[in-house]
PDB file of N, CA, C and O in Angstrom:
ATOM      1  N   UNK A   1      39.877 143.680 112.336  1.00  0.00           N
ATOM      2  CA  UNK A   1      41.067 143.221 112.999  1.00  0.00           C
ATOM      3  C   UNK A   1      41.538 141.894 112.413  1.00  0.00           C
ATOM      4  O   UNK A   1      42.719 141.547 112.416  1.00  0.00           O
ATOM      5  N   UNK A   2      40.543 141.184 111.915  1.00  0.00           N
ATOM      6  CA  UNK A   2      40.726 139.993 111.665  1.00  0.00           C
ATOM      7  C   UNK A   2      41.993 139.792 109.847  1.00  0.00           C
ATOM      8  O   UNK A   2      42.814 138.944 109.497  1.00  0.00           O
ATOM      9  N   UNK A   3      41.542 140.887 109.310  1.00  0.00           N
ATOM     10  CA  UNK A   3      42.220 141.095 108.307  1.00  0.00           C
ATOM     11  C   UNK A   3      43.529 141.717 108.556  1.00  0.00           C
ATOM     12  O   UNK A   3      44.361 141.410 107.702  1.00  0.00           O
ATOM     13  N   UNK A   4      43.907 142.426 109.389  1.00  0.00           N
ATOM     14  CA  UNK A   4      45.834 142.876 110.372  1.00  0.00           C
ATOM     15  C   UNK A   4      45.958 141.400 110.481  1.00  0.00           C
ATOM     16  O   UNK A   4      46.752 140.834 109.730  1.00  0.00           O
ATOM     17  N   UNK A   5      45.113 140.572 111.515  1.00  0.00           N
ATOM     18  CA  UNK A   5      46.168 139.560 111.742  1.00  0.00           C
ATOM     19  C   UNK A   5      46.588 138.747 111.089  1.00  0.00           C
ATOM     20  O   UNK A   5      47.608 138.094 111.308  1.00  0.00           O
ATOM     21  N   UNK A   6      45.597 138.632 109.854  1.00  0.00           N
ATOM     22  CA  UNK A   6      45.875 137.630 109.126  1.00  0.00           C
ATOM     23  C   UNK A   6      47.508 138.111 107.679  1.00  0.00           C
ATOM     24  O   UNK A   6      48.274 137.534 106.907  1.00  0.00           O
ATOM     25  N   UNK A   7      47.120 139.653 108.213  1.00  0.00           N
ATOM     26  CA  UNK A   7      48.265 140.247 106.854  1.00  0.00           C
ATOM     27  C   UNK A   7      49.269 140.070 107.533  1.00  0.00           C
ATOM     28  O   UNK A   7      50.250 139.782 106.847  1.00  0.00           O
ATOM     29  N   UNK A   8      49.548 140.148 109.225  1.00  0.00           N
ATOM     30  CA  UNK A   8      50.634 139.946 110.023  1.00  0.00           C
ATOM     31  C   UNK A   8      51.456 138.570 109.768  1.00  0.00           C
ATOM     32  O   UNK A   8      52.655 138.323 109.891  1.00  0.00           O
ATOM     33  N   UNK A   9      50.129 137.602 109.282  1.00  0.00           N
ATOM     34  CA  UNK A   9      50.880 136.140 109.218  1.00  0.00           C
ATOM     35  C   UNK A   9      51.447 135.940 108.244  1.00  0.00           C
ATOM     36  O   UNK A   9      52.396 135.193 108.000  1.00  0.00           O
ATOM     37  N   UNK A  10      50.759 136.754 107.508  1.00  0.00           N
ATOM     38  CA  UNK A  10      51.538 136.603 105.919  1.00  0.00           C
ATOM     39  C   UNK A  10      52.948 137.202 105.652  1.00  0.00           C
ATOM     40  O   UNK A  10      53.960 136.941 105.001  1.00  0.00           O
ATOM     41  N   UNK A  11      52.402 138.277 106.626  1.00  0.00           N
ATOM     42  CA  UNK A  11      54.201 139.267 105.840  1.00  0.00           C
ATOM     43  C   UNK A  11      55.113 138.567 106.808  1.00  0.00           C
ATOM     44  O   UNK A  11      56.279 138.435 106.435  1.00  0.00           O
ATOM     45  N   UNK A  12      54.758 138.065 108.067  1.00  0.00           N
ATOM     46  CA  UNK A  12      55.587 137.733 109.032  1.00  0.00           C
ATOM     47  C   UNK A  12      56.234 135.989 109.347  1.00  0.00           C
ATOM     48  O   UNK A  12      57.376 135.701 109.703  1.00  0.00           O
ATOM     49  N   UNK A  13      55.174 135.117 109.098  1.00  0.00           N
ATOM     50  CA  UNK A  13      55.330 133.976 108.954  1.00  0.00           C
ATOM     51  C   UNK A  13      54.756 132.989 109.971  1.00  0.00           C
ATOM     52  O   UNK A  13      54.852 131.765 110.064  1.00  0.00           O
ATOM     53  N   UNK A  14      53.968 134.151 110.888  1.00  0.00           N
ATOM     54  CA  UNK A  14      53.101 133.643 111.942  1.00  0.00           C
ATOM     55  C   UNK A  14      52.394 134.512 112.887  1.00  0.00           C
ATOM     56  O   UNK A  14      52.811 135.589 113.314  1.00  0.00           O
ATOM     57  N   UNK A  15      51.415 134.008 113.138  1.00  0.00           N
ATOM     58  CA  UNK A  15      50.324 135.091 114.153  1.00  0.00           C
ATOM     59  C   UNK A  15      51.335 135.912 115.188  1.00  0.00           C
ATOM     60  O   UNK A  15      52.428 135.575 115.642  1.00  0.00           O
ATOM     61  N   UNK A  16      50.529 137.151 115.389  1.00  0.00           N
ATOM     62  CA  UNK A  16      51.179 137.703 116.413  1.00  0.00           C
ATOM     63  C   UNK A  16      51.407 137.032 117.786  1.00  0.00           C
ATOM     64  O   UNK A  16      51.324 135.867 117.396  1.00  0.00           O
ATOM     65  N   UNK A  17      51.615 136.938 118.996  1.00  0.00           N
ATOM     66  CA  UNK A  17      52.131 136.623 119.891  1.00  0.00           C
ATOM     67  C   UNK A  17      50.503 137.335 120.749  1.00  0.00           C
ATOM     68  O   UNK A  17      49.929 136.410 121.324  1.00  0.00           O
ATOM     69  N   UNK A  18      49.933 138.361 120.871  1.00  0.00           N
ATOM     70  CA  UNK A  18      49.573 139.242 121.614  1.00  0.00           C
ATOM     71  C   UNK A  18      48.855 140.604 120.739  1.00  0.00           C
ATOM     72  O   UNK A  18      49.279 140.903 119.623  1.00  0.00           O
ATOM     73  N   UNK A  19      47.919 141.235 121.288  1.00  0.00           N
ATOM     74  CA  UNK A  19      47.025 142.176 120.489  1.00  0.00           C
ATOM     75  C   UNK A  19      48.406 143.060 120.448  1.00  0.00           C
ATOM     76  O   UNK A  19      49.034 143.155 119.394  1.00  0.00           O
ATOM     77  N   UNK A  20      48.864 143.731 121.706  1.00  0.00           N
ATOM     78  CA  UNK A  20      49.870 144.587 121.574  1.00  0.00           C
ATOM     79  C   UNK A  20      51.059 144.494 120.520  1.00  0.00           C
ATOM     80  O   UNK A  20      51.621 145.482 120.048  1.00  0.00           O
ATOM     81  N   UNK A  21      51.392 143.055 120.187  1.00  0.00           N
ATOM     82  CA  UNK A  21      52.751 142.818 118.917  1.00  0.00           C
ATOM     83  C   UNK A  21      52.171 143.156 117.955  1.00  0.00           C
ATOM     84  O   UNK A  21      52.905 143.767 117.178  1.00  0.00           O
ATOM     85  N   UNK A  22      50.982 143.026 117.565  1.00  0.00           N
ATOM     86  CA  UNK A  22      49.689 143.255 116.375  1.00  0.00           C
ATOM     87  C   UNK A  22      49.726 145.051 116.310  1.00  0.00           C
ATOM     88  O   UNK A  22      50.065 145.651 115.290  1.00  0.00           O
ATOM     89  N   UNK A  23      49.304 145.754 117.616  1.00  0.00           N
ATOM     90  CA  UNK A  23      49.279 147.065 117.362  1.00  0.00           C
ATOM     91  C   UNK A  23      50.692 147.230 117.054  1.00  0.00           C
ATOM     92  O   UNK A  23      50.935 147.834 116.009  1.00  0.00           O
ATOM     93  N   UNK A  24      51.607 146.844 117.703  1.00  0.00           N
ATOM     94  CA  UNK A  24      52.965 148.071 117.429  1.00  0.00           C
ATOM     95  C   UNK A  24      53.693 147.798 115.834  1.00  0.00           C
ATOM     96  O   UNK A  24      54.588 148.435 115.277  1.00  0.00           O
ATOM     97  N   UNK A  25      52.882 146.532 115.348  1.00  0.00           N
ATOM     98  CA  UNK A  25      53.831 146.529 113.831  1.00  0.00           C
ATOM     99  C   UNK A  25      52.609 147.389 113.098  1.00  0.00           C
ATOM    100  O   UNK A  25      52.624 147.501 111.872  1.00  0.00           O
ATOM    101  N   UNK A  26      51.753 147.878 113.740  1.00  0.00           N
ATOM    102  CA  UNK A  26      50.510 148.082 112.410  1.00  0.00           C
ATOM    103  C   UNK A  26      51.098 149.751 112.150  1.00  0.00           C
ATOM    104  O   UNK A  26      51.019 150.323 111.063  1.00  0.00           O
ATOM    105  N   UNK A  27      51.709 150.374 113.447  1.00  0.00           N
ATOM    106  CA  UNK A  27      52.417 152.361 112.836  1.00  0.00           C
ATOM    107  C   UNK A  27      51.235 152.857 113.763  1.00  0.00           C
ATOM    108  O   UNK A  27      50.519 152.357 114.631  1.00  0.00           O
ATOM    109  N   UNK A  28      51.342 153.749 113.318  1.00  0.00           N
ATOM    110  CA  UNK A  28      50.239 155.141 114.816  1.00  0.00           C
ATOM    111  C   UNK A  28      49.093 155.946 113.313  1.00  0.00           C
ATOM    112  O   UNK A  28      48.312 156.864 113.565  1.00  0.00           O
ATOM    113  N   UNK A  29      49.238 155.400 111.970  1.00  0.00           N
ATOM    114  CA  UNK A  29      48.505 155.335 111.205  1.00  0.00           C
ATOM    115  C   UNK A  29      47.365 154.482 110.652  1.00  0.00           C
ATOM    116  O   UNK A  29      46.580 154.713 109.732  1.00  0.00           O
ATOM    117  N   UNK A  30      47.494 153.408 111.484  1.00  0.00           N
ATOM    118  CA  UNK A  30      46.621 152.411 111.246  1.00  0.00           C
ATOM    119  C   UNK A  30      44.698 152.373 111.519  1.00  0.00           C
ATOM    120  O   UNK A  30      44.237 152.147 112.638  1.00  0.00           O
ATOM    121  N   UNK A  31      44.295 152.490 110.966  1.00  0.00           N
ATOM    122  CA  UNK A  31      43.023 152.659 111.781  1.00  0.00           C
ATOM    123  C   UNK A  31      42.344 151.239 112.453  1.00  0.00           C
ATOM    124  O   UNK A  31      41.305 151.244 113.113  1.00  0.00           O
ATOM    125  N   UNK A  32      43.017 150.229 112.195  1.00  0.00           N
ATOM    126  CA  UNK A  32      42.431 149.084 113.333  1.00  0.00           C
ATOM    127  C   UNK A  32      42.883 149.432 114.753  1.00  0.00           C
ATOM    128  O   UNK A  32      43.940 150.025 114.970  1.00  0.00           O
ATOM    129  N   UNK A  33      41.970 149.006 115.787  1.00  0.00           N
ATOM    130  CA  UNK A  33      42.205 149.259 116.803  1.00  0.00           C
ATOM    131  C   UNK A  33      42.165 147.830 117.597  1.00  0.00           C
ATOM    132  O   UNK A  33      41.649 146.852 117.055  1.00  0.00           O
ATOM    133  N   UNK A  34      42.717 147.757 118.867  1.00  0.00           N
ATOM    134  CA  UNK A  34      42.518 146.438 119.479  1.00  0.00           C
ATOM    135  C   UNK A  34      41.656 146.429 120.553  1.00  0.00           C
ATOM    136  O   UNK A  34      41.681 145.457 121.308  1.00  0.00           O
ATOM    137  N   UNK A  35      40.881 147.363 120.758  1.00  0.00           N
ATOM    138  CA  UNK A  35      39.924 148.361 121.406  1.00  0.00           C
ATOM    139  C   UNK A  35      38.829 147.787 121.298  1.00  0.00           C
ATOM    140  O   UNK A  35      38.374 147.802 120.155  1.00  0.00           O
ATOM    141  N   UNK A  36      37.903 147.011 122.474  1.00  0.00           N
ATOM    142  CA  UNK A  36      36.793 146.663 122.426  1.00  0.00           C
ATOM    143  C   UNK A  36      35.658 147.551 122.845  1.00  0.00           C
ATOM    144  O   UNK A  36      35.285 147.700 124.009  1.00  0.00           O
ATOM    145  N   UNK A  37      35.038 148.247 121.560  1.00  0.00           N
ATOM    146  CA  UNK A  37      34.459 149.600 121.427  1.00  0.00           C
ATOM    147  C   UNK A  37      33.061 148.662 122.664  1.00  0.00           C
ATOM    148  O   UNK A  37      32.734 149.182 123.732  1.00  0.00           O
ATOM    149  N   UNK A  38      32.479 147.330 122.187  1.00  0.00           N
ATOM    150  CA  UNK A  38      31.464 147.170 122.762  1.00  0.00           C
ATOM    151  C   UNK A  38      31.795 147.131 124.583  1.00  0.00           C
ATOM    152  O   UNK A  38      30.987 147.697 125.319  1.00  0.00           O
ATOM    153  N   UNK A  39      32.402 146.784 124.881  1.00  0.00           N
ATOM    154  CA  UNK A  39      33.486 146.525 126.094  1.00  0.00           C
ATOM    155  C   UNK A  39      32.826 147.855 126.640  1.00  0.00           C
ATOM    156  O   UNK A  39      31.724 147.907 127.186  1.00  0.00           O
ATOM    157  N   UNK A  40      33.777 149.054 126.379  1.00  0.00           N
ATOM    158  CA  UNK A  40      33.377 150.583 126.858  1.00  0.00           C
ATOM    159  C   UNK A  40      31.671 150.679 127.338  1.00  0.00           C
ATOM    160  O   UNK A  40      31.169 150.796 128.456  1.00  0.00           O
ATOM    161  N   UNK A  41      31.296 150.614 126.505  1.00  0.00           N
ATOM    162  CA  UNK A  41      29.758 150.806 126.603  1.00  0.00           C
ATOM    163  C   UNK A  41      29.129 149.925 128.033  1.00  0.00           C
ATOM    164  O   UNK A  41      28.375 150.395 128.885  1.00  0.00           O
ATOM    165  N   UNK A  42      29.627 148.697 127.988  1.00  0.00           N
ATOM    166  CA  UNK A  42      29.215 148.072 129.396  1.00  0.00           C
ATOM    167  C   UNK A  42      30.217 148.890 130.638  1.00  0.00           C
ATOM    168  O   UNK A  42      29.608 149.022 131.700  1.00  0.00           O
ATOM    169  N   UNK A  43      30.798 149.114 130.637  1.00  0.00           N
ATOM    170  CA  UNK A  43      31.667 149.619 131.707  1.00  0.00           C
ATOM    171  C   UNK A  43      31.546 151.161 132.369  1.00  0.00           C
ATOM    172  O   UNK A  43      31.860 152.070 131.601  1.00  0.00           O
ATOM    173  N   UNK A  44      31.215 151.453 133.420  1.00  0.00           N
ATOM    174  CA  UNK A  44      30.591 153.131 134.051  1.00  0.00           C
ATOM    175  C   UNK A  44      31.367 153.754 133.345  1.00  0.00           C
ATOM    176  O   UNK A  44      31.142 154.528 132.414  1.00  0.00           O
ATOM    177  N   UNK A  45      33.084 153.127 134.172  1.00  0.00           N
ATOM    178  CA  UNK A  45      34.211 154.078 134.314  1.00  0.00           C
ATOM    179  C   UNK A  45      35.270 153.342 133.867  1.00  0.00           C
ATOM    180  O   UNK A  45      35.003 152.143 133.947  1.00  0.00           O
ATOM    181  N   UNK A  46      36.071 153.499 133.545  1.00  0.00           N
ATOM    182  CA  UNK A  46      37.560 152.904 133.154  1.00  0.00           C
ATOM    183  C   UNK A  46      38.789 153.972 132.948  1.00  0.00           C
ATOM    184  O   UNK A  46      38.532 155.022 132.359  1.00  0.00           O
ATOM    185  N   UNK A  47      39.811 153.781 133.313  1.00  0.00           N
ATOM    186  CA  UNK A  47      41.243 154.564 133.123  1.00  0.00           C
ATOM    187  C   UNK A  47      41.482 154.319 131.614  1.00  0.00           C
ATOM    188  O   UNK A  47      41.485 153.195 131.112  1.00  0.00           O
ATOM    189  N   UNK A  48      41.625 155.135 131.135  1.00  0.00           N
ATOM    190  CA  UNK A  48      42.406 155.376 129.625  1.00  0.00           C
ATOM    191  C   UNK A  48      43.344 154.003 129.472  1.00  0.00           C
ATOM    192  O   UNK A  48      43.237 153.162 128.580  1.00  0.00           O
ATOM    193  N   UNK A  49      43.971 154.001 130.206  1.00  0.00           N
ATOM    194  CA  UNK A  49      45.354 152.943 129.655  1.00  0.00           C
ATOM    195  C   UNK A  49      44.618 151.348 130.493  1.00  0.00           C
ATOM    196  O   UNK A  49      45.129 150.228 130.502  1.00  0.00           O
ATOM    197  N   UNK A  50      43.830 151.611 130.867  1.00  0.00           N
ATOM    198  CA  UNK A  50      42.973 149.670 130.914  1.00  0.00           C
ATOM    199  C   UNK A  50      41.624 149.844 130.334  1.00  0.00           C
ATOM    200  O   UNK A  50      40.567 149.610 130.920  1.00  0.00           O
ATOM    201  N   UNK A  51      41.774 150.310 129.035  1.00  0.00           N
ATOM    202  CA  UNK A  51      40.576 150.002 128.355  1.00  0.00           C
ATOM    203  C   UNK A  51      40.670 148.640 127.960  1.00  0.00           C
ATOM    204  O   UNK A  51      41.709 147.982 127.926  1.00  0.00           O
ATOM    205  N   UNK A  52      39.302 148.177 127.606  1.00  0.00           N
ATOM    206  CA  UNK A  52      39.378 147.082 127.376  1.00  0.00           C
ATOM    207  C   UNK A  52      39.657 146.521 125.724  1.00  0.00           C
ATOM    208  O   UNK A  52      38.932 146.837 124.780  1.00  0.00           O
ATOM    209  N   UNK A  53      40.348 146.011 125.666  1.00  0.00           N
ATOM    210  CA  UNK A  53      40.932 145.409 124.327  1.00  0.00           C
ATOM    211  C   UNK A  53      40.339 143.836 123.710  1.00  0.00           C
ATOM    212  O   UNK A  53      40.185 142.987 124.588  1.00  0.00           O
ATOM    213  N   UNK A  54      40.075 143.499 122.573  1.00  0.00           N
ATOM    214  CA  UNK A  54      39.422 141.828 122.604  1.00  0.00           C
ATOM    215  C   UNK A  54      40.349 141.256 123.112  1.00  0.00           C
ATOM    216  O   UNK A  54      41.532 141.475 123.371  1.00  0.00           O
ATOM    217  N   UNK A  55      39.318 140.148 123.264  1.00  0.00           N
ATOM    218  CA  UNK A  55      40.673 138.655 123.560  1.00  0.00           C
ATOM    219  C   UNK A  55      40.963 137.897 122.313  1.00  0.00           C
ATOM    220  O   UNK A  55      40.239 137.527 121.388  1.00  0.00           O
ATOM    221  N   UNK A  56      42.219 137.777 122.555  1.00  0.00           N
ATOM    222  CA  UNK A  56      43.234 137.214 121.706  1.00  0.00           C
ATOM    223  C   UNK A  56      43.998 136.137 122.494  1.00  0.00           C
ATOM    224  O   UNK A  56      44.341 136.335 123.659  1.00  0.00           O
ATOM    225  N   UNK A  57      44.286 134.878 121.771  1.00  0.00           N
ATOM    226  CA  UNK A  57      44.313 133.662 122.187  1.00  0.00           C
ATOM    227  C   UNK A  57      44.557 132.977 121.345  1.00  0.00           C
ATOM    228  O   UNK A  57      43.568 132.580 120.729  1.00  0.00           O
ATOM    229  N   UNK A  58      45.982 132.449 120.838  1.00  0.00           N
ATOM    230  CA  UNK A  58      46.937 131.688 120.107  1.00  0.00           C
ATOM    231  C   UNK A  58      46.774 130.131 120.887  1.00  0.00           C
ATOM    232  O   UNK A  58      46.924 129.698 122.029  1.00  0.00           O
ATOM    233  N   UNK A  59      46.452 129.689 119.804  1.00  0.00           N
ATOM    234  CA  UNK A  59      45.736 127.901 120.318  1.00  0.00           C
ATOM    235  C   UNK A  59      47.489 127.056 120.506  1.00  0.00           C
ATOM    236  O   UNK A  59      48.297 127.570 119.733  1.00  0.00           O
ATOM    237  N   UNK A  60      47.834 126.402 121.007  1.00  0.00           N
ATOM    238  CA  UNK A  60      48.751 125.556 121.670  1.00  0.00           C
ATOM    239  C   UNK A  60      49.789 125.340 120.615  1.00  0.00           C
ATOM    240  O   UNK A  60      50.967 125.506 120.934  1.00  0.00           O
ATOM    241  N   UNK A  61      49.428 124.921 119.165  1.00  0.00           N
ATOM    242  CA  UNK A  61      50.251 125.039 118.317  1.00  0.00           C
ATOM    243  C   UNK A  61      50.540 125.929 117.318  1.00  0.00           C
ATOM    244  O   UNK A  61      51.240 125.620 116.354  1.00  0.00           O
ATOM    245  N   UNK A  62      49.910 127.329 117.522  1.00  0.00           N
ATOM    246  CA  UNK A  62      50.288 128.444 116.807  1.00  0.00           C
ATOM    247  C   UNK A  62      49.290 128.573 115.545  1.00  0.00           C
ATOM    248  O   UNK A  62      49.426 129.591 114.866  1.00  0.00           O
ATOM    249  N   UNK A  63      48.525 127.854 115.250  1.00  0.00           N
ATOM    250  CA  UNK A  63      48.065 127.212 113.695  1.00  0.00           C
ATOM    251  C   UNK A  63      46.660 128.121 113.761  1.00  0.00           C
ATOM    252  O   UNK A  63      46.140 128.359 112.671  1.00  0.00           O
ATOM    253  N   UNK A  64      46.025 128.634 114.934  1.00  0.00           N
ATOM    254  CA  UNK A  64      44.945 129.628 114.867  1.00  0.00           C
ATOM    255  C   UNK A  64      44.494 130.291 116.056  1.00  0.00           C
ATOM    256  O   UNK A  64      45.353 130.030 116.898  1.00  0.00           O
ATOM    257  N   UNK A  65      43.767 130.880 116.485  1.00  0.00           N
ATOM    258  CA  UNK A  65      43.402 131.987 117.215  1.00  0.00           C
ATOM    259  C   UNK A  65      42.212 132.318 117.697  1.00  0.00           C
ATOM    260  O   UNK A  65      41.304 132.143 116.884  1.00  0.00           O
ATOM    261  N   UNK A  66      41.863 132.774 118.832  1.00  0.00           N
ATOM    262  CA  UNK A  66      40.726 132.862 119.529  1.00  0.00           C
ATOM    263  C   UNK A  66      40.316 134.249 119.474  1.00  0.00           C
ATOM    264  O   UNK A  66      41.180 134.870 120.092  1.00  0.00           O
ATOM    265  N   UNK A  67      39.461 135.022 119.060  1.00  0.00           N
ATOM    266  CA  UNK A  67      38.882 136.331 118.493  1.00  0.00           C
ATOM    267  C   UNK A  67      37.868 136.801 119.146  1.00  0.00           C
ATOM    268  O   UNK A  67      36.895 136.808 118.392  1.00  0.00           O
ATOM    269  N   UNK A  68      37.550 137.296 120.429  1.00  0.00           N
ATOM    270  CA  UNK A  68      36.208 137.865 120.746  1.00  0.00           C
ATOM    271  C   UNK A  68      36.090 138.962 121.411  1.00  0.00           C
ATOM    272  O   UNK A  68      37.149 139.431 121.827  1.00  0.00           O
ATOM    273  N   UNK A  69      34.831 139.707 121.722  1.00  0.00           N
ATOM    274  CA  UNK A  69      34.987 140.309 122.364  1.00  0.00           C
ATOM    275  C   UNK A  69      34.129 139.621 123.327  1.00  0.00           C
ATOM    276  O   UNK A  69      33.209 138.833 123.111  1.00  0.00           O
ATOM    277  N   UNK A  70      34.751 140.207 124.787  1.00  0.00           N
ATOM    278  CA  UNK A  70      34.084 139.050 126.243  1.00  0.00           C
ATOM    279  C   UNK A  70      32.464 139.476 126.595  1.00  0.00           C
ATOM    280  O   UNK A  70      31.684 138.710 127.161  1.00  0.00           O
ATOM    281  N   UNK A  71      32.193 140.577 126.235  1.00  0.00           N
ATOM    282  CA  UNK A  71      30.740 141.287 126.624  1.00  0.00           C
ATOM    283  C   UNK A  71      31.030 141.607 128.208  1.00  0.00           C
ATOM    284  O   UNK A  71      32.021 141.897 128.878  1.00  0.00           O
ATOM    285  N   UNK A  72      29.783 141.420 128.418  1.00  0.00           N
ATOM    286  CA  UNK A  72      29.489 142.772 129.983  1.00  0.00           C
ATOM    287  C   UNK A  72      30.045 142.181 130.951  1.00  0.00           C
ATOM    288  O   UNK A  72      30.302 142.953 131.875  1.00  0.00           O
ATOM    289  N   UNK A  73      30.364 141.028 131.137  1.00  0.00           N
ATOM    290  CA  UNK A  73      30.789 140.088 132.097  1.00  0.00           C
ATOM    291  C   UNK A  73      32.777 139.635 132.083  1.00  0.00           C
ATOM    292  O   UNK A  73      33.484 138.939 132.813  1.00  0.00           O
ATOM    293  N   UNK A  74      33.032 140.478 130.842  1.00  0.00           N
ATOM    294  CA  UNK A  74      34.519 140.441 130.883  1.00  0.00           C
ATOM    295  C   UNK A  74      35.273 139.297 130.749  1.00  0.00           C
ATOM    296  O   UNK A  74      36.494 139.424 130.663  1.00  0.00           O
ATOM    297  N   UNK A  75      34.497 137.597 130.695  1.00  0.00           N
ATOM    298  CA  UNK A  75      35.254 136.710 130.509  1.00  0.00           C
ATOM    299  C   UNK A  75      35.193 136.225 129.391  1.00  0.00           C
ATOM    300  O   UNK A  75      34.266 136.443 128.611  1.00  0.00           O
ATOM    301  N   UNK A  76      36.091 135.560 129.176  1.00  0.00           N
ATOM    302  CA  UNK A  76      36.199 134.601 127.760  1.00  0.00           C
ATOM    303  C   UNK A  76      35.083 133.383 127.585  1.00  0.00           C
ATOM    304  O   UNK A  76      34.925 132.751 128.629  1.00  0.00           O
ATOM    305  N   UNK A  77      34.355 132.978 126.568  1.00  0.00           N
ATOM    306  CA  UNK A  77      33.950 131.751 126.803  1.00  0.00           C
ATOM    307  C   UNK A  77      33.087 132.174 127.413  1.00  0.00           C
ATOM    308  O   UNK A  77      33.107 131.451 128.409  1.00  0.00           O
ATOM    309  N   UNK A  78      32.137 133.005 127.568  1.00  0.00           N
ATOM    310  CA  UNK A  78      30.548 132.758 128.363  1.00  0.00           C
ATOM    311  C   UNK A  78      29.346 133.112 126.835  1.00  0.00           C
ATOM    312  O   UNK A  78      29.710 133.443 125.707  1.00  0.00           O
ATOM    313  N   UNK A  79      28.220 132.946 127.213  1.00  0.00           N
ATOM    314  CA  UNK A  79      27.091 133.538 126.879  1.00  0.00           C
ATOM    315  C   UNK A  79      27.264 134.948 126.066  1.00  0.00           C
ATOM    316  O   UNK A  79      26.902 135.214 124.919  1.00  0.00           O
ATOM    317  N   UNK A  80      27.772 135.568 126.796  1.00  0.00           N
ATOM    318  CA  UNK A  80      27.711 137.140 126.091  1.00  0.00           C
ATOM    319  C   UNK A  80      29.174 137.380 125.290  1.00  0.00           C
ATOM    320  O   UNK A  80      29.530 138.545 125.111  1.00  0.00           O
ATOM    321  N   UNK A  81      29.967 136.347 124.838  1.00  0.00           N
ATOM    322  CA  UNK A  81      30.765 136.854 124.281  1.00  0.00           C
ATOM    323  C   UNK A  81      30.140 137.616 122.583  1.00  0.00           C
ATOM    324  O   UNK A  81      28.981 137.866 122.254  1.00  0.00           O
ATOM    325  N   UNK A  82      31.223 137.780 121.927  1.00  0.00           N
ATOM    326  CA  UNK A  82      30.776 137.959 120.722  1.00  0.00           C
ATOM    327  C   UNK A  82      31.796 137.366 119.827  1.00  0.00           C
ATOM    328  O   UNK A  82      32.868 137.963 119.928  1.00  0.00           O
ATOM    329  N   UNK A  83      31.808 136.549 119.125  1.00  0.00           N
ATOM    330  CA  UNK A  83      32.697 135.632 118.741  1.00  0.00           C
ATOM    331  C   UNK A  83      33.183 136.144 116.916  1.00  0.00           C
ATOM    332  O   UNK A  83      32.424 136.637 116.081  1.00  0.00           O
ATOM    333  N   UNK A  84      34.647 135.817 116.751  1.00  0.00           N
ATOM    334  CA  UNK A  84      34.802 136.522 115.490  1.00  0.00           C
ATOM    335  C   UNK A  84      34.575 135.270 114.710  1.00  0.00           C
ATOM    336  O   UNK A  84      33.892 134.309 115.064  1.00  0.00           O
ATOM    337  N   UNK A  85      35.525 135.475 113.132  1.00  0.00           N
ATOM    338  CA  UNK A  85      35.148 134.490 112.229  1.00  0.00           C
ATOM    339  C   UNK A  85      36.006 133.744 112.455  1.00  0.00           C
ATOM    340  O   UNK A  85      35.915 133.070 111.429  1.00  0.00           O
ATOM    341  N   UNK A  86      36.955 133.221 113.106  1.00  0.00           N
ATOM    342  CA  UNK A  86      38.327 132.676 113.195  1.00  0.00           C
ATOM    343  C   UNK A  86      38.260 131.658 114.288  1.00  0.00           C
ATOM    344  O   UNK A  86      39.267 131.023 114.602  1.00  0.00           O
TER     345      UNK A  86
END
């Protein structure tokens, strides 16, 4: 994922806004997903359309980005996250 957003900044002139602005420029061909595969696995049950997606988090002046997935506990910023390279 980390490589979409960063091609997003390039072709575009700045990070996406949101995972969703990220999926809808990537086409219904893309194989990145915004889909936190580890997410599923902690969770019994979930509805199709609130799966869980990483967190994404544009820092105050646009200049970089917060990348994780939250782990079993669903929040940002704890213990069990899993943190990207960014």
């Amino acid at each position: 994922m980390v490589k979409s957003i960063e091609f997003y900044k390039i072709t575009k002139g700045q990070y996406p806004d949101s995972l969703l602005e990220l999926q809808a420029s990537l086409g219904q061909e893309s194989f990145t997903s915004i889909y936190d595969p580890t997410a599923t696995r902690t969770l019994k049950s979930f509805d199709a359309k609130e799966r869980p997606t990483f967190f994404y988090q544009l820092t105050d002046d646009k200049t970089h980005y917060y990348l994780l997935g939250v782990g079993a506990d669903q929040k940002p910023f704890t213990n069990d996250d899993l943190i990207g390279p960014h």
